[in-house]
C-alpha positions as CSV (number, residue, x, y, z in Angstrom):
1,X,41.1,-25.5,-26.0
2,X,38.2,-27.4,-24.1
3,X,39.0,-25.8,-20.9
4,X,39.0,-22.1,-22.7
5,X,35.6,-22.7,-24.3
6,X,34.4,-24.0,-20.6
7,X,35.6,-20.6,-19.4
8,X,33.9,-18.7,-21.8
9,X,30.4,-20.4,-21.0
10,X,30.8,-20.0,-17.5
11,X,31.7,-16.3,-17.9
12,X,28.7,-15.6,-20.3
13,X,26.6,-17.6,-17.7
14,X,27.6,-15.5,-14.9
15,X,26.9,-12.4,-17.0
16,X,23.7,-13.5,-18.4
17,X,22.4,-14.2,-14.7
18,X,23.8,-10.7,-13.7
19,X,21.8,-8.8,-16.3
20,X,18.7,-10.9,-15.5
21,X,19.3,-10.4,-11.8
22,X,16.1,-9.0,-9.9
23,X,17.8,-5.4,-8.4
24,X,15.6,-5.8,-5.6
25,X,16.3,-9.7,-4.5
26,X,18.2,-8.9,-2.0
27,X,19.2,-10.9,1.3
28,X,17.9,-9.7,4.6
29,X,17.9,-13.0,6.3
30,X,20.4,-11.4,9.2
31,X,18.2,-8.6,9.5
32,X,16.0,-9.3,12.8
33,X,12.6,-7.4,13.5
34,X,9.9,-8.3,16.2
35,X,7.0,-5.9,15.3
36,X,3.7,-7.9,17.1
37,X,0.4,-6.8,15.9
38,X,-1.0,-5.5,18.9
39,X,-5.0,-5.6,19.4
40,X,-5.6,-2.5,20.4
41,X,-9.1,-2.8,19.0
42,X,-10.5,-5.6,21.4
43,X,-9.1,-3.7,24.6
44,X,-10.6,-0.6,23.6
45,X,-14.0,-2.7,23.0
46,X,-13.7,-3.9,26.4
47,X,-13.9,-0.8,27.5
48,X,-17.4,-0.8,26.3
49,X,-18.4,-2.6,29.5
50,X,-17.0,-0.5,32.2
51,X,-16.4,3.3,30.5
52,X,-14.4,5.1,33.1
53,X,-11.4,7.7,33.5
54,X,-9.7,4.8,35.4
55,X,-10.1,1.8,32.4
56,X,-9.5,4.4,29.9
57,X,-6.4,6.0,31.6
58,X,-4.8,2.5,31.6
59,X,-5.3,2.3,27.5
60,X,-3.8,5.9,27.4
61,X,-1.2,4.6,29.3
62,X,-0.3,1.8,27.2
63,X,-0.3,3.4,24.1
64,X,0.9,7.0,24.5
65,X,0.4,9.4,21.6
66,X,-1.9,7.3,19.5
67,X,-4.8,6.7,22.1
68,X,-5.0,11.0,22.0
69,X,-5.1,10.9,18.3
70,X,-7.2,7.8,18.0
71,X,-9.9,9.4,19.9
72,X,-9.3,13.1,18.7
73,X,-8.6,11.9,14.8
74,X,-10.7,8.8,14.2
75,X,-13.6,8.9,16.2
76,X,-13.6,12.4,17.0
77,X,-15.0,12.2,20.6
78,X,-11.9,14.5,21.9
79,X,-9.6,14.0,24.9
80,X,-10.5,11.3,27.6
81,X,-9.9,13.9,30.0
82,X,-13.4,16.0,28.9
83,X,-16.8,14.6,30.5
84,X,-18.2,14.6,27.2
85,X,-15.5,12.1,26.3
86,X,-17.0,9.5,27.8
87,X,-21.1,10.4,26.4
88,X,-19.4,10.2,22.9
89,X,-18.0,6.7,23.7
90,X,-21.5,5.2,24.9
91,X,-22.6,6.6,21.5
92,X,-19.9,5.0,19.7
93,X,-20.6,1.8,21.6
94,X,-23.8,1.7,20.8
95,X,-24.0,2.4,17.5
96,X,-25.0,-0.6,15.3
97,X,-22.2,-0.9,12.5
98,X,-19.6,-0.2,14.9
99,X,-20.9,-3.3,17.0
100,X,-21.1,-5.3,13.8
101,X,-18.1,-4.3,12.5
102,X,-16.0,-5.4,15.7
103,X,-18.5,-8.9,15.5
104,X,-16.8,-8.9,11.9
105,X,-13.2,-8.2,13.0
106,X,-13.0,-10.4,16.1
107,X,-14.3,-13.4,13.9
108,X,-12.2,-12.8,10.6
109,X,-9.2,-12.1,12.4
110,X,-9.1,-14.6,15.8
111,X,-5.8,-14.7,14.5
112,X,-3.2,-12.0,12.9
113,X,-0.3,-14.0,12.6
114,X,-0.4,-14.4,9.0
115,X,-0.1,-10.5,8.8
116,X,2.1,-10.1,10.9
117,X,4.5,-12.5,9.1
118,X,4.1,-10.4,5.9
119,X,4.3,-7.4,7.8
120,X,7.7,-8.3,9.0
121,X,9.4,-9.5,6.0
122,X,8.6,-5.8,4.6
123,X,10.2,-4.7,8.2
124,X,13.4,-6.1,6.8
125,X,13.8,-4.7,3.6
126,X,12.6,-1.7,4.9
127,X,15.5,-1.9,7.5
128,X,18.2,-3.1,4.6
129,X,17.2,0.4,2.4
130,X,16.9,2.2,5.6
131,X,19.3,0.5,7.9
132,X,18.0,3.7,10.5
133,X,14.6,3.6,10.5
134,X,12.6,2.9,13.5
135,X,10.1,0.4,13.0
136,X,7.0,1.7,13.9
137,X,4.5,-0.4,16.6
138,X,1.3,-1.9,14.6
139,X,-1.5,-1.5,16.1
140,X,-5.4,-2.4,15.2
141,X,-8.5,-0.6,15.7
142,X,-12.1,-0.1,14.8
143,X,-13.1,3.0,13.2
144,X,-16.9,2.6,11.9
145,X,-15.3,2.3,8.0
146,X,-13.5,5.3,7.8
147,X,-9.9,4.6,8.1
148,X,-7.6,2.1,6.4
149,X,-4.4,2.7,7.2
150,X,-3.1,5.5,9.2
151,X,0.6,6.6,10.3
152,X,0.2,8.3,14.1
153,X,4.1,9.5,15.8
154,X,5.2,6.0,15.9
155,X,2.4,3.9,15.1
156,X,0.8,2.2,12.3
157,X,-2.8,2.1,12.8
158,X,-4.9,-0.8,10.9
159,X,-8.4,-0.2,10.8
160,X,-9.2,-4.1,10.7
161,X,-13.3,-3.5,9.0
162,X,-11.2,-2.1,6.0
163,X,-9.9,-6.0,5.2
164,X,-13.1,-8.1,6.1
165,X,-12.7,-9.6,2.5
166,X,-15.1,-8.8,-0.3
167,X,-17.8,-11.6,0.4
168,X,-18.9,-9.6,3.7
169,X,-22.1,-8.8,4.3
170,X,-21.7,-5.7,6.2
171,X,-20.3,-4.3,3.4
172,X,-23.5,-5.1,1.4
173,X,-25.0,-3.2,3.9
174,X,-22.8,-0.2,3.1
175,X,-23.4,-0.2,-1.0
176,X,-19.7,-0.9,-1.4
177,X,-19.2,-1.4,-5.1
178,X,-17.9,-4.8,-6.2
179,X,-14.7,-3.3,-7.7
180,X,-14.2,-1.8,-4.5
181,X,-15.1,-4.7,-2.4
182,X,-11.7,-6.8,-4.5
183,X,-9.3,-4.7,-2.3
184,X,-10.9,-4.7,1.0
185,X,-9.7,-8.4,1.9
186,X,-6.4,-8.8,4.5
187,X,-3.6,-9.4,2.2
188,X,-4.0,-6.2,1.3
189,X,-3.0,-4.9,4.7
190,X,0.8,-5.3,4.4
191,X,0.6,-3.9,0.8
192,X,-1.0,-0.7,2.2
193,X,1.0,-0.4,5.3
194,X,4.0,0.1,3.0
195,X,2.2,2.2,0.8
196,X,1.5,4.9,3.5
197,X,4.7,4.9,4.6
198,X,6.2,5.6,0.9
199,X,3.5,8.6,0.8
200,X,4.6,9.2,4.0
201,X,8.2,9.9,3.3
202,X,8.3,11.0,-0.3
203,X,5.0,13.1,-1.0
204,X,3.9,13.9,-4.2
205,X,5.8,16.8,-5.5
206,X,5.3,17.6,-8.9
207,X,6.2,20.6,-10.7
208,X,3.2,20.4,-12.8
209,X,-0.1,18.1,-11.5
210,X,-0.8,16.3,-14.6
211,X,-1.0,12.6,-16.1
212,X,2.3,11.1,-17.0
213,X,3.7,12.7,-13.2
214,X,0.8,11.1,-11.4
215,X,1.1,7.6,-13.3
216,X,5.1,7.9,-12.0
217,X,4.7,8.6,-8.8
218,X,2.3,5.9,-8.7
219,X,4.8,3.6,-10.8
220,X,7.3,4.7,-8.0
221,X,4.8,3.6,-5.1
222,X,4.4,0.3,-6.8
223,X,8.0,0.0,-6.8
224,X,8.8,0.2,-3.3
225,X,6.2,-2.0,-2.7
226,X,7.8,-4.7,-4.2
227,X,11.2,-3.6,-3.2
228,X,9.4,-4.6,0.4
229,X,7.9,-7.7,-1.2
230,X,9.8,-9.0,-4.2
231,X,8.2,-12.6,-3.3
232,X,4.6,-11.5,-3.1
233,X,2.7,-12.8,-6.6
234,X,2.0,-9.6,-8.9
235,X,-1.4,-10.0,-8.8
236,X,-1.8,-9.7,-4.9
237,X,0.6,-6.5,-5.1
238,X,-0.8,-5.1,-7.8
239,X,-4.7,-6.0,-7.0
240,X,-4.7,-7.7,-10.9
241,X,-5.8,-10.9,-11.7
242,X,-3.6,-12.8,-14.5
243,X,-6.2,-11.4,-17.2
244,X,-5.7,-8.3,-16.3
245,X,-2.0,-8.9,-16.5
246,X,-2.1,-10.3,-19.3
247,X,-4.1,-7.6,-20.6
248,X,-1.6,-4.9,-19.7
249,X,0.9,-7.1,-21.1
250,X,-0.8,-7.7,-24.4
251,X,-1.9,-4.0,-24.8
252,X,1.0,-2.1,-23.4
253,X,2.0,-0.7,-26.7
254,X,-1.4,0.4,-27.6
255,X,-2.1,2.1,-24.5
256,X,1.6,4.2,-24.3
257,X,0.4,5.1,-27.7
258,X,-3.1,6.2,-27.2
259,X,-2.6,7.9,-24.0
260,X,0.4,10.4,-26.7
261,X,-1.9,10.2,-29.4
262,X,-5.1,11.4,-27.9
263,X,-3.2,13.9,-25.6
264,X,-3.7,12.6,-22.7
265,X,-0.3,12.1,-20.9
266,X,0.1,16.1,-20.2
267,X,-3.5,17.0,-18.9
268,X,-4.0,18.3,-16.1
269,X,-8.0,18.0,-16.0
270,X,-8.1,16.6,-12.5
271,X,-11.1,14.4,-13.8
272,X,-9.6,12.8,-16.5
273,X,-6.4,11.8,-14.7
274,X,-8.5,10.3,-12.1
275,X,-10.1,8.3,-14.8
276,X,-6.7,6.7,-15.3
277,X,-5.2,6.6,-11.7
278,X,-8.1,5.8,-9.1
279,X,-9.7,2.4,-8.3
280,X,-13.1,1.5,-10.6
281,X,-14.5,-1.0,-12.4
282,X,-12.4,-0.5,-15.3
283,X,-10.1,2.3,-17.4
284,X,-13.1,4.1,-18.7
285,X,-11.1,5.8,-21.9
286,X,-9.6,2.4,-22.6
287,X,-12.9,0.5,-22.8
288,X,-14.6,-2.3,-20.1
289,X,-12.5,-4.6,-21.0
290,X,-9.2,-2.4,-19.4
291,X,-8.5,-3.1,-16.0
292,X,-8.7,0.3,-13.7
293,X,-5.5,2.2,-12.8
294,X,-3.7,1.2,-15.3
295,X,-1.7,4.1,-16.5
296,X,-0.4,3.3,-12.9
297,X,0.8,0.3,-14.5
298,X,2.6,1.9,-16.9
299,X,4.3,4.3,-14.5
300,X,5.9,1.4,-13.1
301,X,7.1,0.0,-16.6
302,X,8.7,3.5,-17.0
303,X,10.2,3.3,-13.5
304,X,11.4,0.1,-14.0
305,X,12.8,0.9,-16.9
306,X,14.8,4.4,-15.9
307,X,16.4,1.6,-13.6
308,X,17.5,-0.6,-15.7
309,X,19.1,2.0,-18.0
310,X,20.7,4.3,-15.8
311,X,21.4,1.7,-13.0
312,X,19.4,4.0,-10.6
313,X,19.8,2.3,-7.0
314,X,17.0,2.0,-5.1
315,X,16.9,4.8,-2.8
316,X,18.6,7.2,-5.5
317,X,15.0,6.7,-7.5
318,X,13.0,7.2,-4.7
319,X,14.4,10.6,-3.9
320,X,14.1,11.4,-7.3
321,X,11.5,14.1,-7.5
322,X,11.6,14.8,-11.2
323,X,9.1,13.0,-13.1
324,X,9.6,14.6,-16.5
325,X,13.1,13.2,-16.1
326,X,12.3,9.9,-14.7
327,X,10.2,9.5,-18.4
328,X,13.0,11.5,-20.2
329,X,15.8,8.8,-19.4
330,X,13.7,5.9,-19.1
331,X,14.1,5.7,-22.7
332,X,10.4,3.4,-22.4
333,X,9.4,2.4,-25.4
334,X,7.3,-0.7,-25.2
335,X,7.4,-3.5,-27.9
């Protein structure tokens, strides 16, 4: 009788640890990936001191198909291979936020392993979801503050002044709003690497632009996310701190039923959704004291909870393109 009753434990055990089982802790410890971050930014610099079709045409060389669109794309001064080219260059050498902003880089990041690390542990559960996948080569550049992140044939490009961390003084010098500023450090990098790469192969396709399919979409981003980092801490994936957490925690209730209530979920007024989706200092409708995208935040409840009750696997959600139905069988109905 004292053995049966040790069964039974053990089997309600197991099953209690199966239902409480994180869907996306999965092992990828066989899967290998070698993806170096590779500073394209300080040999294009160097070019600053000797600008010539021969020192150029060794960097197109090197990295074929992203040097063109760097150039053409990013700092619009066109195809090495026009005389003007190289005019455009001296200007962009020259200019003095570009010359700080490479002072910046080369100081902040003497050293990318740390990202790279990160980088690579997405890699892999990239690979285990998409066992066919190539990995794309990461490369860095400078930009002059207008790129972030940008997926080229092949590449990842990192512009590296995006992630100077929010205590730099050149972005002072650029007005950048605080709530802004919270994002612009480099753990962010990894996070926005994979986020590109989710826009990049499931665009937004809704059937109607409005709220509750933006906020899913959003919620689905934030999923795959941390399907690429299921050990990252929340708060660095999610850009919250553990008030704001809490906050959404505490307040999730009221917010699913303000956002019915005051008919909010089904607008499509462009404005207003951007209200609840974009980065700010805080969820205007909701009051100061509501952190900013946080009906983003509850797409991702909603997501995580049309998993849990129709044991969606994880690619099966992403290519999931109806958000009404995503809501529909989520059955979310928070506490």
């Amino acid at each position: 009788m004292q053995k049966f009753v040790c069964i039974i434990i053990v089997v309600l055990l197991f099953v209690t640890v199966s239902c409480n089982r994180n869907p996306l802790d999965v092992d990828v410890s066989d899967i290998e990936v070698n993806a170096p971050v590779e500073r394209f930014d300080q040999e294009f610099y160097a070019c600053s001191e000797d600008i010539s079709f021969s020192t150029i045409g060794k960097l197109a060389e090197k990295y074929p198909l992203f040097f063109d669109l760097y150039n053409s794309h990013v700092i619009s001064c066109g195809s090495y291979s026009d005389q003007s080219y190289y005019q455009c260059l001296k200007i962009f050498f020259s200019d003095y936020s570009v010359v700080e902003a490479y002072n910046a880089v080369n100081k902040e990041f003497a050293d990318c392993s740390d990202v790279q690390q990160t980088l690579e542990g997405g890699f892999r559960h990239l690979l285990y979801y998409y066992p066919d996948m190539e990995i794309p080569r990461v490369v860095t550049f400078v930009a002059g503050f207008n790129q972030s992140v940008v997926l080229m044939d092949g590449y990842v490009g990192i512009g590296l002044e995006k992630y100077l961390g929010e205590k730099c003084p050149l972005y002072d010098m650029l007005q950048i709003p605080e709530y802004a500023k919270r994002e612009m450090q480099r753990n962010r990098i990894p996070i926005d690497v994979m986020s590109e790469l989710f826009h990049d192969e499931y665009p937004y396709k809704p059937g109607t632009d409005n709220l509750v399919n933006r906020m899913i979409y959003n919620g689905m981003q934030l999923y795959f996310v941390e399907a690429m980092f299921p050990d990252m801490p929340e708060t660095d994936r999610l850009m919250f701190t553990d008030e704001e957490l809490g906050y959404c925690s505490h307040f999730e209730r009221d917010m699913w039923t303000s956002l019915i209530e005051n008919g909010y979920l089904f607008t499509t007024d462009l404005f207003t959704i951007k209200k609840f989706t974009e980065n700010a200092p805080f969820t205007a409708p909701f009051g100061q004291e509501c952190p900013a995208r946080v009906a983003n935040w509850v797409g991702l409840q909603i997501v995580k909870a049309y998993v849990e009750n129709n044991k969606v696997s994880f690619t099966e959600l992403m290519e999931e393109t109806n958000y009404q139905k995503i809501l529909n069988m989520s059955e979310y109905n928070p506490k």
